[in-house]
VOLOVO-846284 format. One record per residue: x, y, z of N, C-alpha, C in turn; residue in three letters. Coordinates in pm, whole numbers, plus 50000, padded with zeros to 5 digits. Atoms other than C-alpha are relative to their C-alpha. Last residue first. Layout:
BEGIN
XYZXYZXYZALA/...
//
This chain:
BEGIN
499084990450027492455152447098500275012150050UNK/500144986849940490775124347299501155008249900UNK/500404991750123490975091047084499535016150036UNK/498525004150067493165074247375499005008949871UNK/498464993249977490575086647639500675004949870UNK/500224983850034487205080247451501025009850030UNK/500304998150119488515046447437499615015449970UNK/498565002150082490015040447775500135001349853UNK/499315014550009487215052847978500985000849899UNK/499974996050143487215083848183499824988349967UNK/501335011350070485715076848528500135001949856UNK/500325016149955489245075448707498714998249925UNK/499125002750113490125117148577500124979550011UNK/500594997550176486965127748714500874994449938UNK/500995008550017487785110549037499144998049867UNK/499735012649971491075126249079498824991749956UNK/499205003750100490075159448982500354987049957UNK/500975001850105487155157449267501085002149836UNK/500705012750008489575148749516499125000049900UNK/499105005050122492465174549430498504988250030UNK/500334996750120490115198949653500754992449831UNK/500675003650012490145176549971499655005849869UNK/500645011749998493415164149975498135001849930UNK/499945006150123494875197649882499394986149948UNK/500464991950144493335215050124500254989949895UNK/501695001949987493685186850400499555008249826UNK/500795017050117497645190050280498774998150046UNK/499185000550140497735229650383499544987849940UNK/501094995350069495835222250732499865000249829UNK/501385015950030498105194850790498805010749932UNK/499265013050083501075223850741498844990350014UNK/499774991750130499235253250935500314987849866UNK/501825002650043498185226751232500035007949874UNK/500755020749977501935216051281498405003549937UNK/499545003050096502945256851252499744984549893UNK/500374994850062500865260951550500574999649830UNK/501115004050034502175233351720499385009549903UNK/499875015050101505565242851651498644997849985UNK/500015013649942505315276951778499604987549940UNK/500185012150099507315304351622499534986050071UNK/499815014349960507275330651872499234992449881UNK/499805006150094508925369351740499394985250064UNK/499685011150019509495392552013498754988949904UNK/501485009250088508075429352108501104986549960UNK/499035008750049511235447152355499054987149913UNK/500785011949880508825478252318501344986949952UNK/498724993649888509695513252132499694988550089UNK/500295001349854506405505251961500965002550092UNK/501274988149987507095523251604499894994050155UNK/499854987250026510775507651622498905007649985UNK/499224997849895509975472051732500285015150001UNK/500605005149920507585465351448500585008250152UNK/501474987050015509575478951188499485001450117UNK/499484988949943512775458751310499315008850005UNK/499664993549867510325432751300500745008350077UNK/501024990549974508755435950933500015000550189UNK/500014984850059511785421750766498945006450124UNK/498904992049950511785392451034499935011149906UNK/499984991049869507995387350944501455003550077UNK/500784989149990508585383550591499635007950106UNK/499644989850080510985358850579499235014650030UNK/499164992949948509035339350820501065007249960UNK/500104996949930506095335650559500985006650150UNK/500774987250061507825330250298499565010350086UNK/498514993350007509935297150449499795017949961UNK/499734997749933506315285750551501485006850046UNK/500584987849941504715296250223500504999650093UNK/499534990950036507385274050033499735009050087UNK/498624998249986506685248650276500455007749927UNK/499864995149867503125251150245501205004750032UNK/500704980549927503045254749886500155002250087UNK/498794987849997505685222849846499695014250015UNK/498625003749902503415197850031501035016049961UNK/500814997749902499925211649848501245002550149UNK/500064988150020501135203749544499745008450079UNK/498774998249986502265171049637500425018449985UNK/498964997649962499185164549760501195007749974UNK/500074988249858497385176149521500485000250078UNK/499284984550055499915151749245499565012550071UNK/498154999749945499205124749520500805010449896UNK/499934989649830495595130749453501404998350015UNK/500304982349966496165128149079499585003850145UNK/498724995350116498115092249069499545016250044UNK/499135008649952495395077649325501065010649957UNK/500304990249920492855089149080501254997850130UNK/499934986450085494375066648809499695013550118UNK/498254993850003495605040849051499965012249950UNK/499404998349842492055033649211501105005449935UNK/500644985149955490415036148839500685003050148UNK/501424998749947492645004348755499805016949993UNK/500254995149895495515004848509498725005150034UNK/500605006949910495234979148268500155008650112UNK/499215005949947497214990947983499884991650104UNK/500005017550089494194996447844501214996249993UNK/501095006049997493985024548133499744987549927UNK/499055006549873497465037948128498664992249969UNK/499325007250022496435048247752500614989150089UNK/500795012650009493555064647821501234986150005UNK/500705008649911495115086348092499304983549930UNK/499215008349928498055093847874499104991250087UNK/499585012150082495305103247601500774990750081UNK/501405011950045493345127147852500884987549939UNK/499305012849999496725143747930498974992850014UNK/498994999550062495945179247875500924983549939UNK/500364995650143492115177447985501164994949888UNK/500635004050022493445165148293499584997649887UNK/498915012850035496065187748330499164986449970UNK/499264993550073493565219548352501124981649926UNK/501225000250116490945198648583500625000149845UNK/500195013750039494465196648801498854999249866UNK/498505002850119495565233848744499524986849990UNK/500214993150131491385243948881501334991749881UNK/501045008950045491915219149167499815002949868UNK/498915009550040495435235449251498864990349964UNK/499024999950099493765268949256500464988649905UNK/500274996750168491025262049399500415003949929UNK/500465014250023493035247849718499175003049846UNK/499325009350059494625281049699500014992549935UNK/499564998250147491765300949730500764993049944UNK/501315005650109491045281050031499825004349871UNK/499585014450019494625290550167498804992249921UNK/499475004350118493245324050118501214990749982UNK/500874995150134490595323650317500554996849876UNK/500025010750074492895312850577498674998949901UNK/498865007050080493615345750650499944986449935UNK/500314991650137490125352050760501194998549883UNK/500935003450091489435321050979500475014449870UNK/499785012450098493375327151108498864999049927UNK/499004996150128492895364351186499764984849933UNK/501174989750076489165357251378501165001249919UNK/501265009250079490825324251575499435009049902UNK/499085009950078494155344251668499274994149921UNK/499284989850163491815374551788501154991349912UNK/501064998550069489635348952022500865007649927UNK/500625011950035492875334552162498985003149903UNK/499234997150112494415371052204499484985049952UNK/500074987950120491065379052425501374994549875UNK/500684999450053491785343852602499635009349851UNK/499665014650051494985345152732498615003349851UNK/499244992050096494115383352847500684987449896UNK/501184992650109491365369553027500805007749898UNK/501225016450044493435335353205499145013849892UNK/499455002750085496385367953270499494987549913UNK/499474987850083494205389253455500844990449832UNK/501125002850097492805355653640499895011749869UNK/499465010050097496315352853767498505001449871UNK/499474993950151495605384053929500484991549930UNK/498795000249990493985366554257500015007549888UNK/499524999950130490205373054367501684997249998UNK/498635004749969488035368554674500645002649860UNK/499495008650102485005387954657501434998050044UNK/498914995149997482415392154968500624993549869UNK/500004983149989478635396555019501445003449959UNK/500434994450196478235358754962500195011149932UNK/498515008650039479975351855337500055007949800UNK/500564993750141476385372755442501704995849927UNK/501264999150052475165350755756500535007149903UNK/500655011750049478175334155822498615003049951UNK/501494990549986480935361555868498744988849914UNK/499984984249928484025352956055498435006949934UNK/499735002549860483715313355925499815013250070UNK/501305007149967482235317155580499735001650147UNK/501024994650036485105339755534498794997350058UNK/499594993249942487845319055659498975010850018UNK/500455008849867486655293055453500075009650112UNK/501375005450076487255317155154499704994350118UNK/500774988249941490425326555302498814999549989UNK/500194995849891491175293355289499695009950054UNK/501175006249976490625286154893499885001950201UNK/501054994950021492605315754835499084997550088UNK/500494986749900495415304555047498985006749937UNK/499995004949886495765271054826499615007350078UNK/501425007450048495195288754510499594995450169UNK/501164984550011498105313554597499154994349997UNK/500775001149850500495288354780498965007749919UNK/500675011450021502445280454419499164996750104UNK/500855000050110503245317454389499054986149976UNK/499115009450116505785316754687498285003749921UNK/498465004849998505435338854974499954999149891UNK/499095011149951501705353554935501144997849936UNK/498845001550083500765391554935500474982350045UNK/499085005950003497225394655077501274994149923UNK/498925005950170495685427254987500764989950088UNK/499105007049983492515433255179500764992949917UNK/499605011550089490055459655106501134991950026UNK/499125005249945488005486955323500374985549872UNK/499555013149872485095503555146501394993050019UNK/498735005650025485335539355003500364987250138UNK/499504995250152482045552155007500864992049930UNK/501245006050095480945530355315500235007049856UNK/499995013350090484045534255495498924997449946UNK/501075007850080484295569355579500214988849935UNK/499964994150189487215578555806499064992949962UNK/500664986050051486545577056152500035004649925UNK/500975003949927487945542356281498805010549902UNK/501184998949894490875553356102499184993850011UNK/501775002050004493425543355841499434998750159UNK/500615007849873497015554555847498785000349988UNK/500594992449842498375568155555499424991350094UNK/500385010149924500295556655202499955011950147UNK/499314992749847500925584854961498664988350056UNK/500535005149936501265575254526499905001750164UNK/499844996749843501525596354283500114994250087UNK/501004995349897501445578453950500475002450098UNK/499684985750052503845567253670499565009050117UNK/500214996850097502065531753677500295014149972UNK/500574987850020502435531354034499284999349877UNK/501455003050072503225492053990499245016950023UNK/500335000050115506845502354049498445001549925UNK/501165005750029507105516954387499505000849889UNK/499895001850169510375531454509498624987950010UNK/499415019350084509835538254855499895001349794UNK/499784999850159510115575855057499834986449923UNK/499305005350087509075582555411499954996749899UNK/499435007549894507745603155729500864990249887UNK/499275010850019506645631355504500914990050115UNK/498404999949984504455650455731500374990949905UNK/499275010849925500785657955681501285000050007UNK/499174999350012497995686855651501004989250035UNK/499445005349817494585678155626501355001549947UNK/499964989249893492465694755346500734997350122UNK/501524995350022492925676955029500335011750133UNK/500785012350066496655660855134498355006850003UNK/501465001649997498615689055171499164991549960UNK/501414999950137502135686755265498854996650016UNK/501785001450047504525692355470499934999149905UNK/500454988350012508845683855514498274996049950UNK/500654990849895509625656855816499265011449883UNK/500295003249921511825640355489499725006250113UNK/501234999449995512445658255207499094994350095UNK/500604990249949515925661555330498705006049963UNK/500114998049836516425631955313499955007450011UNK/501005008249927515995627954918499515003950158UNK/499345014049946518265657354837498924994050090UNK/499945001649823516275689854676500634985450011UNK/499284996449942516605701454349500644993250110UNK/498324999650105514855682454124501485003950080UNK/498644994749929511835683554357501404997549912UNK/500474983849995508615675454178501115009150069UNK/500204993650134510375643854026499475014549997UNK/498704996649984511065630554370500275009949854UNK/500204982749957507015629454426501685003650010UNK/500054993850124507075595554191500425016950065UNK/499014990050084509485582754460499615005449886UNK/499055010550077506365568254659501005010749920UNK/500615001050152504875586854922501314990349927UNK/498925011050103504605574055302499505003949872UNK/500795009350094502225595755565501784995349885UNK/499725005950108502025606455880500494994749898UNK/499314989650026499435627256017501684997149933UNK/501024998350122497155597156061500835013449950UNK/501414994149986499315582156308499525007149908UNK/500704999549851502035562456399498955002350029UNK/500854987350006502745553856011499334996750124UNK/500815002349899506165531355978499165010750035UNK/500825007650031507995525055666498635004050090UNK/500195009049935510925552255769498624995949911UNK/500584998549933513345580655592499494983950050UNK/499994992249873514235573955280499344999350122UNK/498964991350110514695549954940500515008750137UNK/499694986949930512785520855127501065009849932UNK/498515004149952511695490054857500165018350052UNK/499004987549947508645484654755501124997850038UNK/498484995750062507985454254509500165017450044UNK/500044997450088504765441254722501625000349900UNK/499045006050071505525443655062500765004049839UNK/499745012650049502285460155154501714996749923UNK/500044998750104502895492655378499754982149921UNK/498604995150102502195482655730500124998349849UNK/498615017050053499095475155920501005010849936UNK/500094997249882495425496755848501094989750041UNK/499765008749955496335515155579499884995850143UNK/500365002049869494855539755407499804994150063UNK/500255014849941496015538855034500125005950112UNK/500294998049822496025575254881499294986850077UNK/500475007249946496545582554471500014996050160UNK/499865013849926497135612854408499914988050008UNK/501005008849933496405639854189500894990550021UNK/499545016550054498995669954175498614991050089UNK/500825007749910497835706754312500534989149872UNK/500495010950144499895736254165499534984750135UNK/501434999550030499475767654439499714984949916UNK/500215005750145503305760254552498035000249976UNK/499514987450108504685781654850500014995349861UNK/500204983549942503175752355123501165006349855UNK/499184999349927502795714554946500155018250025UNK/498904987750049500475703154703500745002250153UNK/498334992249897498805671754696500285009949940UNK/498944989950071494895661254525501375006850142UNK/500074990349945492845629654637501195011549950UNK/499014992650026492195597754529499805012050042UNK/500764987250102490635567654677501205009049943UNK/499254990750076492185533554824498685010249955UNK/500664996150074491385518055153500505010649883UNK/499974984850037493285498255309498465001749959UNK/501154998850045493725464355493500575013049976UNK/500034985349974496945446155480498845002349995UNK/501044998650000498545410155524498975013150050UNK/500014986949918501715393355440498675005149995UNK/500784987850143501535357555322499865015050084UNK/500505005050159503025323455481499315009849882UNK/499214997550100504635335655765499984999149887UNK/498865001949901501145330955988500915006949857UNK/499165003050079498035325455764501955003450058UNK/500575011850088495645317956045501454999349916UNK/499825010249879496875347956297499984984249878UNK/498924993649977496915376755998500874984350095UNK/498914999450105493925367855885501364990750003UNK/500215017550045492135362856207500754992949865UNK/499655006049865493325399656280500124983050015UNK/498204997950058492275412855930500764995350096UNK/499865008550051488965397956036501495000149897UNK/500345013149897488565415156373500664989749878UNK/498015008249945490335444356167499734990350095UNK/499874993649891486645448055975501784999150035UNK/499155003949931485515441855640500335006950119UNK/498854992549960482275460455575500724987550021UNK/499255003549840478805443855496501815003150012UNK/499395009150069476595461355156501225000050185UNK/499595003849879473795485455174500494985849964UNK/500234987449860472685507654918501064995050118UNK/500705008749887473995479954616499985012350092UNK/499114992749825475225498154329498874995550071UNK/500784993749931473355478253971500575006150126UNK/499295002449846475655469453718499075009550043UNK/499884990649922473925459053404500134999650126UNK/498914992650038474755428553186499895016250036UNK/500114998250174470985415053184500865009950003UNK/501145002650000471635419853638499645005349824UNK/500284996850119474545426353760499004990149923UNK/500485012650109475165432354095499695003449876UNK/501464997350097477055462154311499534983149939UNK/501044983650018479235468054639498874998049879UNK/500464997450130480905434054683498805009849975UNK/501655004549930483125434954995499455004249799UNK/501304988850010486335432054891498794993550065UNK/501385001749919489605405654950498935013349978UNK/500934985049947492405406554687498614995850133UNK/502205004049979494635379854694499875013550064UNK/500894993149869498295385854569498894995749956UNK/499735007449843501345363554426498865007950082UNK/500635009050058500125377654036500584986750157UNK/499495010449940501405408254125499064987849999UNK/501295002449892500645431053807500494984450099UNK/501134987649953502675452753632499264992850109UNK/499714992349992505715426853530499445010650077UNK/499535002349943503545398553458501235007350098UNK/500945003149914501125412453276500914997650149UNK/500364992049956503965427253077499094998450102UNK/498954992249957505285397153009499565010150077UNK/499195008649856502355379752939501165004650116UNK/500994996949912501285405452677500214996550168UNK/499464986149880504485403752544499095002150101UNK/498665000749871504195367252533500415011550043UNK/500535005549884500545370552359501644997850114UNK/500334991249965502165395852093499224994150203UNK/499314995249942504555367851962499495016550141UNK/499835005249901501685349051965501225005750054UNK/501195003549885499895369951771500434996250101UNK/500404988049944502865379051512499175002150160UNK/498874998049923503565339051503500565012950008UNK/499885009649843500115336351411501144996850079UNK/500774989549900500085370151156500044990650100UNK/499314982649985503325356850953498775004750104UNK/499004999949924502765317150964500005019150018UNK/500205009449868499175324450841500784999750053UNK/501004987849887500025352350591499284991950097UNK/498734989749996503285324550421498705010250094UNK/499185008249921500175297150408501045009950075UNK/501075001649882497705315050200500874999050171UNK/500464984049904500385330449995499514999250135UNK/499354992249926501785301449930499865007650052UNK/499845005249864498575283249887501685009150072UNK/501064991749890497655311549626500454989650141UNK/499914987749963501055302749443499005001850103UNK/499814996949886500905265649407500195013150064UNK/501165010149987499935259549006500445004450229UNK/501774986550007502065292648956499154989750064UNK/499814987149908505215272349086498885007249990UNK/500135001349904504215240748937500065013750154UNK/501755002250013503505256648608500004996750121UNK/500464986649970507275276348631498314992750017UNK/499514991049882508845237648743499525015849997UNK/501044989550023507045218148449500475009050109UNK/499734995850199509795188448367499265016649984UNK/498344998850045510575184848785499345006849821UNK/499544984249934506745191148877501044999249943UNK/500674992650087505845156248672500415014750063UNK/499495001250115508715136848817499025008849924UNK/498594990150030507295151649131500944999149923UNK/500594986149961503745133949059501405012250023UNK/500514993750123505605102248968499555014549993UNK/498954999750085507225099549253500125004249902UNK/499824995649976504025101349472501315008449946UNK/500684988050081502625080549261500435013150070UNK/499835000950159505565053549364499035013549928UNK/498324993449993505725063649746500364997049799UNK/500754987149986501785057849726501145006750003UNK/500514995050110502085022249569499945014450042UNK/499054997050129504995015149830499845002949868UNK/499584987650004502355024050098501325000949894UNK/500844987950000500005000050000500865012650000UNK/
//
């Protein structure tokens, strides 16, 4: 069986060898098809690792969020709930006790609010975590001064506010005021703090007496290692049920892995919408190389009659012309896949130079694996009706075909 299919298969590229510009046109649209598949799906995916990257980079993907859940949604509208159940420090306390060395553990509250500082009218927005505990972990790191907020007066910014001072030497921005909205505070200390995003940022002491129903209370647990995060979800969760049993439902648990499960996705659904459209014209292809077969058909009616009262069956004759789609089918892809990455290294110094980004290039096998079977399916399934026309000729109307 398979040494009749390594024989028409032979034949079929003894026929490409004598015709090498017909075989080349006869396979063009699959090149194409093929060459703008490898080029936008190893674009995509190179775009899904920056994504990753970056996800990974910006967002700590070792933390659990804790909230209370302020609204519902109801036929894809968010409704604000009136009345909704507070975290407390009874349960930042139980926290704290439960998960031991195993995850650091903060309550705040974030809003924003505008800084300026005495013999400057210009007002900068804020951001303004109100902590109840010590700064989160996170990726701070101390530049000046101290970590530690005695009292609501105060307060910890991040080194974006080093940029409003040019002049001045770190430490000695330290003890000097500023205005947070209407309450005046002290710099007590400085941290470098990436995930700002560029942003202000001034950590404070959280009250008893600051409004928590606007701006409800939230708990950022930072765990150790990355492979505890599921594990310490699912306990805070229990933990939950346990400190508050009549409204447990009222609260969300979350990690930031699920940032990178919806950003998976979104480039998933935009890989599936390029490939169905790009591979459009791999299906042009395939009617390409059905159209050149019909074409050769015609051309070599007589050879066909001739194999025929020679005694070759209808299995060999069709047989003979799918293994010429095949074969036509084999060297489009592989032209298109040498075509295709050609094309996208030209177009990544481009690439890299309008985004100013370290963007990268992934060639993944599997994906390349389903490009290539996809390729011979084409040819399989559009050389099939050539093949079958050229098996019900008979051997008389063949051999007297002019």
């Amino acid at each position: 069986m398979f040494s009749k299919w390594i024989a028409h298969i032979a034949v079929a590229f003894q026929t490409f060898r004598s015709n090498p510009l017909h075989t080349l046109l006869s396979t063009l649209g699959i090149v194409i098809g093929v060459a703008a598949l490898v080029a936008i799906l190893s674009l995509i995916d190179g775009l899904e690792q920056f994504g990753r990257q970056q996800l990974e980079r910006t967002t700590d993907l070792q933390g659990i969020q804790v909230m209370s859940k302020t609204d519902d949604r109801e036929n894809g509208v968010v409704i604000k709930r009136d009345e909704y159940p507070l975290l407390d420090e009874a349960f930042l306390e139980l926290l704290i006790h439960h998960l031991g060395d195993r995850a650091t553990v903060t309550m705040y509250q974030e809003k924003s609010n505008w800084i300026s500082w005495p013999q400057d009218t210009t007002r900068h927005a804020a951001l303004v975590y109100q902590l109840a505990g010590t700064i989160p972990a996170l990726d701070t790191g101390l530049i000046a001064g101290k970590l530690a907020l005695p009292d609501e007066k105060q307060v910890v910014v991040n080194n974006k506010l080093l940029a409003y001072f040019p002049e001045t030497r770190r430490d000695d921005l330290i003890g000097k005021k500023i205005f947070l909205g209407s309450d005046t505070c002290v710099i007590g200390g400085i941290v470098r703090y990436a995930r700002a995003r560029g942003g202000l940022l001034v950590f404070r002491k959280l009250l008893p007496s600051m409004d928590r129903h606007d701006f409800p209370p939230q708990i950022l647990i930072h765990v150790n290692t990355i492979e505890n995060v599921a594990v310490i979800q699912k306990q805070v969760e229990a933990l939950i049920r346990e400190h508050y049993p009549d409204n447990s439902g009222d609260f969300v648990v979350l990690n930031n892995t699920f940032r990178v499960d919806q950003a998976t996705q979104g480039i998933l659904l935009f890989k599936l919408i390029m490939a169905f459209i790009t591979g459009i014209s791999v299906l042009v292809g395939g009617i390409g190389i059905m159209n050149v077969l019909l074409m050769s058909i015609t051309e070599r009616t007589r050879e066909i009659g001739i194999r025929k009262a020679l005694g070759a069956r209808k299995r060999d004759i069709s047989n003979q012309f799918l293994a010429e789609a095949v074969g036509l089918s084999l060297i489009g892809s592989l032209l298109g896949m040498i075509l295709g990455m050609l094309m996208v290294q030209i177009a990544l110094p481009l690439i890299k130079k309008v985004i100013k980004a370290p963007f990268g290039i992934v060639y993944n096998p599997s994906t390349l694996l389903i490009i290539f079977i996809l390729a011979l399916l084409i040819g399989i399934i559009f050389g099939t009706y050539p093949a079958l026309r050229a098996a019900r000729l008979t051997p008389v109307d063949a051999i007297r075909h002019e």
